[in-house]
N, C-alpha and C positions, 0 to 999 in steps of 0.2 A: 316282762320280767323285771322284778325289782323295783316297782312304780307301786307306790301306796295310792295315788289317785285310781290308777284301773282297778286296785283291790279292792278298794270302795265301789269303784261303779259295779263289779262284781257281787259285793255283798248286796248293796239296793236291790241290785236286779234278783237276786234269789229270797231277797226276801217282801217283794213287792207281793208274789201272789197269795205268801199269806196275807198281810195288810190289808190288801182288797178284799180279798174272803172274808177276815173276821171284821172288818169297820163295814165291808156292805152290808153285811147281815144284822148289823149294829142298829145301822141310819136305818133298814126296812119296819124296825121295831118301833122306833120313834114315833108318834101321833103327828100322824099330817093336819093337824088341829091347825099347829101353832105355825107348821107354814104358812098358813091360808091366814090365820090371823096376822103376819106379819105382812103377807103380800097387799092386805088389804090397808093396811095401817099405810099402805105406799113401801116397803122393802123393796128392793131389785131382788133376784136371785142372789147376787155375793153378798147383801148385805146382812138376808135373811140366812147362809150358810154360815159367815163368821160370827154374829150376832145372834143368832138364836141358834140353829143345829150344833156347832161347835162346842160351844158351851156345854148341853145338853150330851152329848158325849164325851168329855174329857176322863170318864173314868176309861172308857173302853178303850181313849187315844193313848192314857198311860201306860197301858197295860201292852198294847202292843208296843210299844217301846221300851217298855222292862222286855216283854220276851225279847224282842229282838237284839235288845240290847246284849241279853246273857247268852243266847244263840250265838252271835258274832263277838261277844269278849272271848268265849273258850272255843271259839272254831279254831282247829290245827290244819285240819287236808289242804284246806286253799289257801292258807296263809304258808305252807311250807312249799305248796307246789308254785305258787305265782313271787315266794319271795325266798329264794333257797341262800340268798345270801347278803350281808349286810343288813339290810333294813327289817330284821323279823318283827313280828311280835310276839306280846308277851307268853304264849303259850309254846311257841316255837325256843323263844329263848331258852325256857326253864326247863324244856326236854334237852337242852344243849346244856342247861346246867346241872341236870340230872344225870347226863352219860358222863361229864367230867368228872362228877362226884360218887360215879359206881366202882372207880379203884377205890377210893378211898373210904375212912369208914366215919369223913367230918361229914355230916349232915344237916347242923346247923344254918349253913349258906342254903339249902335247897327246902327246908323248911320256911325260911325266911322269904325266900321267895316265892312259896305259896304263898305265904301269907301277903304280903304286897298283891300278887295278882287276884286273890280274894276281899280285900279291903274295897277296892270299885265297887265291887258289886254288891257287899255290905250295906256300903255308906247310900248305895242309888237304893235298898229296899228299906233300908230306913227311912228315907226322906217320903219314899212314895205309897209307905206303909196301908194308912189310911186310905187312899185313891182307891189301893190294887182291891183291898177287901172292900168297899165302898162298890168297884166294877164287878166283881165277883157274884153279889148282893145283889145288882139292879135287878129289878122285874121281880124278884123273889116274890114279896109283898104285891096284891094288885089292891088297891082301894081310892 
């Protein structure tokens, strides 16, 4: 209770078996062409993974990291149950600053703090704009 490192190791672990679901299914797509052409070129396995498969899927890696990402920015259940006091986050907090703000009838402060906690997640689909549609795309086209 009240440890943001267990909260983490909590989030990983519930969100590992999608990751391996959708990046397995990813890499089985991939043309084992250009394995074989790197192993021959002399590649090891790690180098033929970081260096050619990696690359070759960065749309599909971004993308599970946006979902994941927005999955665990607005998670409440396990962030309220594993952190009920002191250390919350942001989703936790602004339900504590939404029950303050239900006497009264200022609204600005709970407004505002949507907005701060939507801003993250603005600023991460703007940056990855291009990637996420780019991942989305792959395979569409065969030629």
């Amino acid at each position: 209770m009240n440890n943001r490192f267990i909260l983490a190791v909590v989030y990983a672990s519930s969100a590992l078996p999608f990751t391996i679901y959708l990046l397995s299914s990813y890499f089985v797509t991939l043309p084992s062409d250009f394995e074989e052409a790197a192993s021959i070129d002399g590649a090891g396995y790690y180098r033929t993974m970081f260096s050619v498969m990696l690359p070759m899927a960065a749309p599909s890696i971004i993308i599970v990291i946006l979902f994941n990402f927005l999955l665990f920015w607005n998670e409440y259940i396990l962030a309220l149950t594993l952190m009920p006091a002191g250390n919350q986050t942001l989703p936790v907090g602004l339900l504590n600053l939404m029950a303050a703000e239900r006497s009264a009838t200022n609204y600005g402060p709970l407004y505002a703090g949507m907005v701060i906690v939507m801003l993250p997640t603005l600023i991460l689909y703007i940056i990855v704009q291009k990637r996420l549609t780019q991942g989305m795309t792959v395979g569409g086209v065969k030629g």
